[in-house]
N, C-alpha and C positions, 0 to 999 in steps of 0.2 A: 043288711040284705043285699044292696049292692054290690059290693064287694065282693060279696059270696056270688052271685051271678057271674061278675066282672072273671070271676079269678074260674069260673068255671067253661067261661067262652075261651080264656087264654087255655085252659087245660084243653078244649075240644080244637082249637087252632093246632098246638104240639102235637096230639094225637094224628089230625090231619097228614103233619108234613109229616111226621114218623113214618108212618105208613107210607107215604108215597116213596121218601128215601129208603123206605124197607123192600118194596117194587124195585126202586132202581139197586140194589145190592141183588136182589134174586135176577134181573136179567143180565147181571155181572157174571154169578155163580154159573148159571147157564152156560153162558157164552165161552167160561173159564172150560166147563166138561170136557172130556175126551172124548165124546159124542154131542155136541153142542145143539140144540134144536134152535136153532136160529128166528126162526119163525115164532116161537115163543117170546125168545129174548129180545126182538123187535117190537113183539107186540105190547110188551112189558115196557121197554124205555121210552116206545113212541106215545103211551099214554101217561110216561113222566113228565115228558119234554111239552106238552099242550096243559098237563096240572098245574093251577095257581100256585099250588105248594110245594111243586120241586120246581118248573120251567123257569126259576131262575137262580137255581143251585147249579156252580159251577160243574159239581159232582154230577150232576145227571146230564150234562153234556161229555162228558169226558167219559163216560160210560156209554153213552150213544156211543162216540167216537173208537172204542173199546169192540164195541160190540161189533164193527164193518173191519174193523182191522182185523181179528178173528175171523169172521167170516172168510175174507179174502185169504188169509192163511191157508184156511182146510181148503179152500178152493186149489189154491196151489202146492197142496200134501196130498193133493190127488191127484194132479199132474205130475209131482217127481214121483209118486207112485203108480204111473199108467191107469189111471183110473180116469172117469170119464169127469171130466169138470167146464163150467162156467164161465168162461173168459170175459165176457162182458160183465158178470158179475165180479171178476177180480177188478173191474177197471172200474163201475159204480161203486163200489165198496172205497173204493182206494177217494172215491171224489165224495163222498159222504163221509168218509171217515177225516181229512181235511175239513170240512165245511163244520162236524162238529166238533173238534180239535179248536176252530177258529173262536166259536161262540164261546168252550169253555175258558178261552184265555181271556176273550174279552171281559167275562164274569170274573176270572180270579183276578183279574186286573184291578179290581175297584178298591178302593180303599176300603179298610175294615173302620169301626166308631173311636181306633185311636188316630183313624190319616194312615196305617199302614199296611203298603202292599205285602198279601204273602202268599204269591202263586207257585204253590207248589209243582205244577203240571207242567208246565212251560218246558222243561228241559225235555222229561221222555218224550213229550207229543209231536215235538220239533223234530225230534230225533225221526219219531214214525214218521211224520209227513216227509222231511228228506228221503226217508227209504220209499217210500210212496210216489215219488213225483215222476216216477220212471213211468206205470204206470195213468198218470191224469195223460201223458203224451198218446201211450197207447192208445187207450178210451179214444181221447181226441182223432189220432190216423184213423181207427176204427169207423168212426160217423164220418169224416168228413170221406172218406171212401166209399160209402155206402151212397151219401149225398151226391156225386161224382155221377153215376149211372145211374142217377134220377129225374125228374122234372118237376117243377109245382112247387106243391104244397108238400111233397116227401119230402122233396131235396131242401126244402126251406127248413122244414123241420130238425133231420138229420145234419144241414148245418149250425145251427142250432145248439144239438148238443155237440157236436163238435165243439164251437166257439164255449161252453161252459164249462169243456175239458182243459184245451188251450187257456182257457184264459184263468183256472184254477193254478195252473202251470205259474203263469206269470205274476199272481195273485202272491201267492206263496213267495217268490223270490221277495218280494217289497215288503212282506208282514213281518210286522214287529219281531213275532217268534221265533222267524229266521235271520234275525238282524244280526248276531254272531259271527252265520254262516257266510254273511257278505254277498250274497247270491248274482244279483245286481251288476258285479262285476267280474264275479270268479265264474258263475254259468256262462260256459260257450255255448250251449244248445238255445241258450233263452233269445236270442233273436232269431233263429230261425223260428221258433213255436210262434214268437212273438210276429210272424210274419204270416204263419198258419191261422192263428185265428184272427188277424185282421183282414185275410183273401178270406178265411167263412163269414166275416161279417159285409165286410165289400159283395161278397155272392147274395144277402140278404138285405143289402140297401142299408143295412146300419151302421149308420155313419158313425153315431156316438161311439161307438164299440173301436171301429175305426180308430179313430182321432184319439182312443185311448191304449190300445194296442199297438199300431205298428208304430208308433216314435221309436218302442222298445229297440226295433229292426231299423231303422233308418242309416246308421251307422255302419249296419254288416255290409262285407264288402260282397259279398253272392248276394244278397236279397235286397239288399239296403235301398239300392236304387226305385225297386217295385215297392217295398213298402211310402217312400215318398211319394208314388205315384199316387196311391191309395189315398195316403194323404190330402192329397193335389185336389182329386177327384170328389170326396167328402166334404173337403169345403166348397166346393165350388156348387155343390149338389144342394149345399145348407145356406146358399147364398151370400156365403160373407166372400165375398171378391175382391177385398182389401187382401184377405187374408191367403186368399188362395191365387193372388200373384206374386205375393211375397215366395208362398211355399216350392212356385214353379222358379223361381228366380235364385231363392236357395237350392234348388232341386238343380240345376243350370251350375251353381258354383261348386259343387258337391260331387254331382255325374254328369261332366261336361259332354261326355261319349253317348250319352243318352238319348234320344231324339226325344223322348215324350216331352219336357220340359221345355225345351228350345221352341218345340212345335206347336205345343198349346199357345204359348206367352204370344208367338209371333201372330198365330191366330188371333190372341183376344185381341192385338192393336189392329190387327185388319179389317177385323171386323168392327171395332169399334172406332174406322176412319183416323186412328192415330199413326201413322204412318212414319212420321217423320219420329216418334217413340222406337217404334220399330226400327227401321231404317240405321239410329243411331244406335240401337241394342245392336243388330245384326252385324254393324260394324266393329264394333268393342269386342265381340267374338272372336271376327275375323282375324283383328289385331296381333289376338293370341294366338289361335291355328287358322291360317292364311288358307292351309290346302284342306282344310275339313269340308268334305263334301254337302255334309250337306245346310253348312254352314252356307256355303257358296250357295246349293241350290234355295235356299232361302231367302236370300238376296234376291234372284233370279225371281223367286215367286211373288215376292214383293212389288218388283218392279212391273211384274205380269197383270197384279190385282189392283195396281195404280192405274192402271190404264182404263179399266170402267169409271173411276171415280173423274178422270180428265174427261173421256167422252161425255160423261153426263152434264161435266159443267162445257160442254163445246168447248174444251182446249183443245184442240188438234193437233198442235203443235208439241206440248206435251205430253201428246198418250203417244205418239207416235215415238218420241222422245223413250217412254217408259218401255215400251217393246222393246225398242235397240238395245235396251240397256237390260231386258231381260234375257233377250240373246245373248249376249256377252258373260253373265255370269250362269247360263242354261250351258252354255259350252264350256266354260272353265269346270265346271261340275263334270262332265262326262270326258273334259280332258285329263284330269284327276282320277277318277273312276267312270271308262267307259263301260260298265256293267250297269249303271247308273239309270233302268228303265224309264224311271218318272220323268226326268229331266229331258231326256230322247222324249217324250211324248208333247212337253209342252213347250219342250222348242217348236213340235211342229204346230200344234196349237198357236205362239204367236205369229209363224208364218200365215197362216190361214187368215190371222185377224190383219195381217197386214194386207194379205190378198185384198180380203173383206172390206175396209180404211181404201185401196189403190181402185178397188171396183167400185166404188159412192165415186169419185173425181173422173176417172175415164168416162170416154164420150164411150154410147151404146152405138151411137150413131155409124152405120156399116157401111155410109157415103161420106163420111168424115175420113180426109188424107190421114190422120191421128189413129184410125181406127185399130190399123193390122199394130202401129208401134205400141200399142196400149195393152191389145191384149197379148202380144208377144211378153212384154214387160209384168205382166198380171200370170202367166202361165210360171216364171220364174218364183213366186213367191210359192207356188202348190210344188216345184219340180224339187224346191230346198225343202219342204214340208217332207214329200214322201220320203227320203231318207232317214227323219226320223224317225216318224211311223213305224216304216218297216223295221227299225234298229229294236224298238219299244216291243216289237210282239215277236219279235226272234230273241228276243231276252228273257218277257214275260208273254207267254203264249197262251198261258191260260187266265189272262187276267186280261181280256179284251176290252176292258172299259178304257184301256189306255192307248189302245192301237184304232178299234173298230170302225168307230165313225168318221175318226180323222181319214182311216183308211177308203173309207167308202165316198168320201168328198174329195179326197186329193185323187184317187181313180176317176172317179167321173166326170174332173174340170180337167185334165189329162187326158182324156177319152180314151184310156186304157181298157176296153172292151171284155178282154178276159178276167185280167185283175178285178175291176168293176163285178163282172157276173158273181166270182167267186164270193168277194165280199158281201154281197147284195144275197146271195144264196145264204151265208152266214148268217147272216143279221135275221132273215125270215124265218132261222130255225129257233131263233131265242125267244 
């Protein structure tokens, strides 16, 4: 009597899978029509694909994947026929038709009860997702353009799918199924995508995405540089700081012309009081290109941001020291490139602190014989300031954070009357 039960649950299991694999054969047929109701043939494999009795027959994915590739066809035999068609749908279709392509390989992949593989699917599917991947790009430009002239919670979204396009894109070159194709190395478009979707994921704070995407791009000589930025930026965001001065310091040996590298690194020893790190990196540079500007003015700012750290332990003698010597290479920078605004600005910046440094030691005292020699002497440190000033905002005029207030202190310890008002007018309008 068992047996008889036993042999009647296995007959009602067979019947089960029969049927569903007979569902996925009808939304085959369908989708095969010369008028294909797609909406049917969806609805037919989408309730294959979640059945315990097909959802892990390769065949019912490979037929999903069947069914978007079709789709996307008629979509586009209605465009070489002027007829009015779906373009987003040709680009979902094409990224759903991949993703079920993927599952079905991984299912024909498994060993059958004797240990062996026999995937049949693997050639044509590979074949479609190559003719397809033109397309995952589109999709991709598609959102992230949309994302582009939004804000929030759209443009988060919209990159988004972006970044699922793009990185299908990139998906596909490294899968097994296209391992023939060599993709890897023979796609010239894959580092740019590969750059595309790690700025959508940089645009959404996602790091992991990041750190998995742009390596692709690190290499290319147009993007290469910003996708390391990316990089740079990701870890530094995720907290590994080991890791993310290494990436600024390969970033430096890589794209020497770069500033962002050079300029972070120099920052984190400055701010983290390593100076003499600094110092000796900025030199090693030097070494190599003597007249890189802003090589030079790095030096320059170094020797500028030393000068609080002497002040505050009362060296005087050394901060005073660190000025001079930020003057020296604040000039060689703008002797190199006098277009060089920054540099004009904070030469006159350390003038002002010298001023500041020579005004603590003069006498105030206006019955003191010393008095007129002091302030004549003190008037000299504002008189070399304002040239630079002025050089800084007749360069960059619209970027008055670099001219303004120096301007508005070297006029009025100059008792420049008019200049003063003008400036003074300025500043009350911001």
């Amino acid at each position: 009597m068992k047996k008889v039960l036993f042999s009647m649950v296995l007959l009602a299991v067979a019947g089960g899978a029969f049927a569903q694999m007979k569902t996925v054969k009808e939304a085959k047929s369908i989708a095969s029509g010369t008028n294909p109701d797609f909406a049917k043939a969806e609805q037919l494999i989408n309730a294959a694909l979640t059945n315990p009795e097909s959802k892990d027959n390769a065949e019912t994915w490979n037929v999903a994947g069947f069914v978007q590739k079709r789709r996307g066809e008629k979509e586009m035999e209605n465009a070489y026929l002027r007829k009015p068609y779906d373009t987003l749908q040709v680009y979902n279709s094409a990224l759903s038709m991949c993703n079920y392509y993927f599952k079905c390989d991984e299912l024909a992949q498994i060993p059958n009860e004797k240990g062996k593989i026999k995937n049949k699917y693997r050639k044509a599917n590979a074949a479609a997702i190559v003719a397809e991947r033109g397309n995952l790009i589109n999709g991709g430009i598609q959102y992230f353009n949309i994302a582009t002239g939004q804000e929030g919670e759209a443009a988060k979204e919209n990159n988004n799918k972006a970044l699922t396009f793009f990185a299908a894109y990139i998906d596909a070159a490294a899968h097994p199924m296209l391992a023939e194709q060599n993709l890897l190395k023979t796609d010239t478009l894959l580092p740019q995508i590969a750059y595309y979707a790690s700025l959508a994921a940089a645009k959404n704070e996602d790091y992991a995405n990041v750190l998995k995407y742009a390596p692709y791009a690190q290499d290319d000589k147009e993007v290469g540089k910003y996708a390391m930025e990316f990089i740079s930026t990701a870890l530094k965001a995720q907290g590994e700081t080991d890791k993310w001065i290494a990436s600024l310091k390969e970033g430096i040996q890589k794209y020497p012309d770069h500033p962002f590298f050079f300029g972070h690194l120099i920052d984190y020893y400055s701010n983290n009081n390593k100076y003499d790190e600094a110092m000796a990196f900025a030199d090693e540079m030097l070494a190599k290109e003597p007249n890189n500007t802003f090589y030079l003015y790095v030096k320059g700012y170094l020797y500028h941001n030393m000068y609080n750290n002497f002040k505050s332990e009362q060296k005087e003698q050394e901060a005073a020291e660190t000025l001079e010597n930020a003057i020296v290479y604040y000039t060689k920078t703008t002797e190199v490139d006098p277009t060089y605004a920054e540099a004009y600005s904070n030469m006159g910046l350390v003038y002002c602190l010298q001023a500041q440094d020579f005004s603590e030691k003069s006498t105030a005292d206006t019955n003191d014989p010393k008095y007129k020699e002091d302030q004549a002497k003190l008037r000299t440190f504002y008189e070399k300031a304002k040239p630079c000033y002025e050089k800084a905002r007749q360069l960059k005029p619209n970027q008055d954070d670099l001219w303004m207030q120096g301007l508005h202190r070297v006029y009025y310890m100059l008792n420049m009357g008019p200049e003063f008002e003008e400036i003074d007018t300025l500043m009350n309008l911001k």
